[in-house]
N, C-alpha and C positions, 0 to 999 in steps of 0.2 A: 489480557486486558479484562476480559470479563470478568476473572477469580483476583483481581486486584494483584496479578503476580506478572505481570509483563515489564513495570521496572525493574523489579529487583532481579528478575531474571534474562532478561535485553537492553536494560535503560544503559549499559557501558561498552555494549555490542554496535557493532558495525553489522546489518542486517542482510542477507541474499533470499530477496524473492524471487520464486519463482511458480508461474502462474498461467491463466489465463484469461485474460480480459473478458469480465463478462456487463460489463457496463462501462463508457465514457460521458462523463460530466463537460456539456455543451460551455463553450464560454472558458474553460478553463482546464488547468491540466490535469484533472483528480480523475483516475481510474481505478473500476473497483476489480478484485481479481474473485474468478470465480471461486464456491468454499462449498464444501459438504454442510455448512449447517448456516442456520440466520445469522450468524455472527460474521461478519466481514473483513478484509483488509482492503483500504482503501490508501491509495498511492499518488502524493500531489506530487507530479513532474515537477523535476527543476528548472526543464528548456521543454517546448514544446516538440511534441513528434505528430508530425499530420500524418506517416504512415501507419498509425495505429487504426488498427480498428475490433470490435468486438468478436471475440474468436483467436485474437494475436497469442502466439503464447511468447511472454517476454518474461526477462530476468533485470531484479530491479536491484540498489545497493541503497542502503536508508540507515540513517543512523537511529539506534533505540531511544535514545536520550531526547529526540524531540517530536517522539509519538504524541498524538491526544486521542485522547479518550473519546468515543463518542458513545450516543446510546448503544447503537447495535453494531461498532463497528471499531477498530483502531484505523487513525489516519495518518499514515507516514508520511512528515513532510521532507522536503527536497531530493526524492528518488531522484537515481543517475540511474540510464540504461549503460550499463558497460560496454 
């Protein structure tokens, strides 16, 4: 996302993260996973899971095609925990 290259190279992809929760967004289901650098992947559940919590390390399935862009981050929406 940040080199304007995560369409052309995920936008037709079915996506496997996998990660570690290093923030949960109150209110809703957008979890960001932890990264080596400022740049983020941030993941809006499809269904809620209240056994998450920061520190979980989960594995998420996202399609590319309906990523957005954010400033400092891609936001993959309708994650499924497999």
């Amino acid at each position: 996302m940040r080199d304007d290259r995560f369409f052309s190279d995920y936008g037709q992809s079915t996506l496997l993260v996998d990660g570690t929760i290093s923030s949960l967004t109150q209110g809703s289901n957008v979890i960001a996973f932890k990264a080596d650098s400022a740049f983020q992947v941030l993941c809006d559940l499809a269904s809620p899971h209240p056994s998450l919590h920061t520190g979980s390390q989960i594995t998420v399935t996202a399609e590319g095609s309906v990523a957005e862009r954010q400033p400092s981050a891609v936001l993959l929406h309708g994650c499924v925990i497999p």
